[in-house]
N, C-alpha and C positions, 0 to 999 in steps of 0.2 A: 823336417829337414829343409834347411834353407841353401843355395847354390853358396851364397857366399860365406856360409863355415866352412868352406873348403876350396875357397877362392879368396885371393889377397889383390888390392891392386897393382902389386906390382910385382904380379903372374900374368901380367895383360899387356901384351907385346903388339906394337905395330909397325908396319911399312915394310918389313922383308919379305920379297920371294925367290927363294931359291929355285934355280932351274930344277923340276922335277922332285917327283914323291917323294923318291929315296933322299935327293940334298935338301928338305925341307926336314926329316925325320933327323939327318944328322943335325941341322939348327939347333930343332927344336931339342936334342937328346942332348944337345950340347949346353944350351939354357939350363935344363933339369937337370943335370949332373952337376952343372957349375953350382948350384941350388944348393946340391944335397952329393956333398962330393964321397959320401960311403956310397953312393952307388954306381953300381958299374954300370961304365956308358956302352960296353959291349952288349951286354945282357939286356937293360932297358931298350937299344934301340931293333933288336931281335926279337923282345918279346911284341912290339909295335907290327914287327914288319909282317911277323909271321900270324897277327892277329887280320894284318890288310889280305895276307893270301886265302885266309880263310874267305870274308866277305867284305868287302872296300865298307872302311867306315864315313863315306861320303853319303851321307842320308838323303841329301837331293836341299833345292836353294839355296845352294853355292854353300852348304854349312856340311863339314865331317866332324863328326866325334870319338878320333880315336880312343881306346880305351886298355888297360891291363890290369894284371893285377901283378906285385911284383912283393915276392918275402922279404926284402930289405925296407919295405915304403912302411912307415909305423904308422900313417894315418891317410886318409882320401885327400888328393891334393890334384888340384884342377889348373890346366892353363888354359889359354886363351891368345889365337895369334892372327891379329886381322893384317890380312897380307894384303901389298901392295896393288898386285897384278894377281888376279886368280891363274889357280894350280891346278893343272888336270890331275885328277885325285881319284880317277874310278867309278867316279860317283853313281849312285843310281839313276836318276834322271842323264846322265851323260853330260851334266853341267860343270865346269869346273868349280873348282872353290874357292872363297874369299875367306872364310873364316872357320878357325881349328878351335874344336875345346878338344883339349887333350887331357883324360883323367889316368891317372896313376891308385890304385887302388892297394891297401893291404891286404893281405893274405892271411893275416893274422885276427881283422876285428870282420871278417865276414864275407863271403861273398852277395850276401842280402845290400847290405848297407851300401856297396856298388850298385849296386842293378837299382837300389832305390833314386841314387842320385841321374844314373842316366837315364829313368824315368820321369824324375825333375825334372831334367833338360827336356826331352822331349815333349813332356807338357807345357813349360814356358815354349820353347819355340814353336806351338802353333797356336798360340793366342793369337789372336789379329793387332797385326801393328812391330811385333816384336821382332823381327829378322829384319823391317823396312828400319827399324831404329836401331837395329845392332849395324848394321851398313850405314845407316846415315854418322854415325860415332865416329868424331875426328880424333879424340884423344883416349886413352887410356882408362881417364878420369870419367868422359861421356858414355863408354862402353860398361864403364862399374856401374855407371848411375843408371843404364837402362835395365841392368841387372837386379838393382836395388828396385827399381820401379814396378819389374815385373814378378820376380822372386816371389 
């Protein structure tokens, strides 16, 4: 499984930060609904929120990866939102964040094939090198390609 079968470049957003968790979740809920407009933007941004009250998906290095899984989403579809100004986000380290992968997962091809990809992620993000170069990414395009490089 490679990150970028279920990442497109132009799921790769930068330069906004919304004041706060919750207007960063309606942003981004607002992006992914504009996307995929059979889904509902109520639902989607509930099922996020109530994933954060469980345990902040701020894993620490200014990187969160929220995560759900949602009956209407027909396949794994991942975004990516390097913000302006970092977002106090919960995080574990108590750092704020600069950078969201947000996955959206079906409900229908598995909960495996989830939890495979947020294992992805977390083994590309602790290569050495790879979060100094997702932070150094001025464009959309730089941010795909360190994906591509590390992937």
């Amino acid at each position: 499984m490679k990150l970028l079968q279920v990442l497109s470049r132009d799921s790769i957003y930068f330069g906004s930060t919304p004041e706060g968790k919750d207007a960063f979740f309606d942003y981004a809920v607002d992006i992914i609904t504009g996307r995929n407009p059979e889904y509902d933007r109520s639902a989607i941004k509930n099922l996020f929120m109530m994933r954060e009250q469980t345990l902040s998906t701020g894993i620490g290095d200014r990187i969160a990866i929220p995560h759900i899984m949602y009956e209407k989403c027909s396949r794994q579809e991942l975004y990516i939102f390097k913000l302006k100004n970092p977002l106090e986000f919960d995080a574990l380290d108590k750092q704020p964040v600069e950078i969201v992968f947000m996955l959206i997962g079906s409900s229908k091809d598995a909960p495996a094939l989830h939890m495979q990809i947020l294992a992805k992620m977390g083994l590309m993000l602790r290569k050495p090198g790879v979060i100094d170069a997702l932070r150094a990414a001025s464009t959309p395009d730089d941010l795909y390609g360190v994906l591509q490089q590390y992937d």
